[in-house]
Every structure is written in structure tokens, then in C-alpha cells.
C-alpha positions in Angstrom: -80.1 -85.7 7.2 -78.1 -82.9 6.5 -75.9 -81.8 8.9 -74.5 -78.8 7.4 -77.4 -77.2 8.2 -77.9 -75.5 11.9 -80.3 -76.9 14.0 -82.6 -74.1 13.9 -82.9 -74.7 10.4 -83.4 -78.7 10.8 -86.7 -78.2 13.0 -87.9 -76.0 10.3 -87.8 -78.1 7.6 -88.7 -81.3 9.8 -92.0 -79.8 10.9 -92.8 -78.8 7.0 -91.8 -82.4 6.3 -94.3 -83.1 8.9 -97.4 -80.9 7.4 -97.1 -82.8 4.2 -94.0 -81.1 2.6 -96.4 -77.4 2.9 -97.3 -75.1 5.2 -98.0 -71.0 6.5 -95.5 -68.8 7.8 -98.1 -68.5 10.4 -97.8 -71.9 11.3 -94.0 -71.9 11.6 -94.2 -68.4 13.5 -96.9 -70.4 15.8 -94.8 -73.8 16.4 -91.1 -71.5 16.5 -91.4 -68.8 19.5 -89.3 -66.5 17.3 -89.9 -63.3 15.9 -91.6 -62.7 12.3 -88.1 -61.2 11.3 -86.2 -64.3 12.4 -88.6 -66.6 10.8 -88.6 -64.6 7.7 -84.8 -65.1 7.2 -84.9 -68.7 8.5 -87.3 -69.4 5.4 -85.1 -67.0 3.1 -82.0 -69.0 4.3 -84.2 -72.1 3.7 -84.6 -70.8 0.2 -81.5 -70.2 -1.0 -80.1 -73.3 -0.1 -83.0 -74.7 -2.5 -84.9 -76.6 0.2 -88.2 -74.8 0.5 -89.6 -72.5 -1.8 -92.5 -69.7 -0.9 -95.6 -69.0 -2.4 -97.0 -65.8 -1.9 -101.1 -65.9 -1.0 -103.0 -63.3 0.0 -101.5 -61.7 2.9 -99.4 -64.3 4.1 -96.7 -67.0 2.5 -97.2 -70.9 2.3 -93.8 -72.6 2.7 -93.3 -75.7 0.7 -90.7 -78.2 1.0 -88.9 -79.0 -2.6 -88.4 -82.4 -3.3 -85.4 -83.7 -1.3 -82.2 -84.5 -3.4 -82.0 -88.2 -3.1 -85.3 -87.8 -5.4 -83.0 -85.8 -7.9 
């Protein structure tokens, strides 16, 4: 687990973990009471650490988790 990373952050990527490695913004929005804003920079924070990556489609964004490092 890494524990440079804020907790906030941790339930994010544990519940994309948990959705098969993918999943909407809607559904992190739905399962995280925060706002779209905060969500949107969770998963751009997310991103630039290179553990998710997003996919636009249509309207909305599917998250998907990159492969963890031990798999590097």
C-alpha cells in the first residue's frame, strides 16, 4: 500500500481496484459525497502520479486503474 498517498486518494483507487481496475466518474462521484470539482482533481492528482488514467467517452470519463508497479 502506498502510504505517501492521502487517504482520500487511497479510497479512490481501492474502490477502482474494486470495480475490476475500471470505472465512471459517475460512479466515484456516486460512492464519494464530494463535489464534481473535487472528484475531478482527485482523479487528475490520481493521474499524474501515474496510477489511473482517463478515458474520455461520450459525455462522461471512465477511470481505469494502471497496472500497479510491483507488475512493472
Amino acid at each position: 500500500k502506498d502510504t505517501s498517498l492521502p487517504e482520500d486518494l487511497q479510497e479512490v483507487v481501492a474502490f477502482i481496484s474494486e470495480q475490476h481496475g475500471r470505472t465512471t466518474q459517475k460512479e466515484i462521484r456516486a460512492k464519494f459525497p464530494q463535489s464534481e470539482a473535487k472528484v475531478s482533481l482527485m482523479i487528475a492528482d490520481l493521474e499524474k502520479r501515474g496510477l489511473v488514467k482517463k478515458v474520455k467517452k461520450g459525455r462522461g470519463n471512465i477511470i481505469i486503474l494502471n497496472e500497479t508497479k510491483e507488475n512493472a
